[in-house]
N, C-alpha and C positions, 0 to 999 in steps of 0.2 A: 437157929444154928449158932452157937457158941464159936468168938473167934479164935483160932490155936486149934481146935478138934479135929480137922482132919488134914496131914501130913502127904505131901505129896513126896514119896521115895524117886521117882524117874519111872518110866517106862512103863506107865501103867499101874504104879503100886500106890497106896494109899495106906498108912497108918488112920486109922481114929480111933477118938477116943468115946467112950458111950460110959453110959451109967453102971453099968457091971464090968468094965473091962477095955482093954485094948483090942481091936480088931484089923487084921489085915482084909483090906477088897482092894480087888484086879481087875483090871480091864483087859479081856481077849483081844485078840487080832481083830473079831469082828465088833467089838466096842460094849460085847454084854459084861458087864459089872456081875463079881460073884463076893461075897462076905466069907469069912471065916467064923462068923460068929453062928450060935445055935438056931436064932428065929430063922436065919436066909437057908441054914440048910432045912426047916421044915418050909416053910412058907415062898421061897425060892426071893423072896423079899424083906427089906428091914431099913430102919431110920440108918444105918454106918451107911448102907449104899446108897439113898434119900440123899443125905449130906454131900458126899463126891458127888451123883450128880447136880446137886444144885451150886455147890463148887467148882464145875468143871464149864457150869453156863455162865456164869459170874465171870470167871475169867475169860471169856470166849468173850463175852457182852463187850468187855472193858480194851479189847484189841482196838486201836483206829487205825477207821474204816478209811481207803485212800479213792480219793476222789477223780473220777473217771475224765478225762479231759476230751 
């Protein structure tokens, strides 16, 4: 994953960027990621939505963690 490629808009939105194009993917209520790009509407999967989530665990990782007393 290339760093600058996928843009966090707020609220669940995600700019990235991929090899043919700009794609938006969302994140529902219940946390299922969807692509605007062609592969994710056949395959219901694709590298733009790969990228946020490995994006969204990287920063989840990177939270400190507060120590219980």
């Amino acid at each position: 994953m290339e760093s600058g490629r996928v843009e966090s808009l707020g609220g669940g939105v995600y700019n990235v960027v991929g090899d043919h194009g700009t794609y938006t993917v969302v994140q529902d209520y219940t946390g299922k990621l969807n692509c605007s790009c062609p592969g994710f509407l056949q395959k219901a999967m694709c590298s733009h939505v790969t990228a946020v989530m490995l994006m969204t665990k990287v920063k989840r990782r990177r939270k400190p963690r507060q120590n219980k007393v």
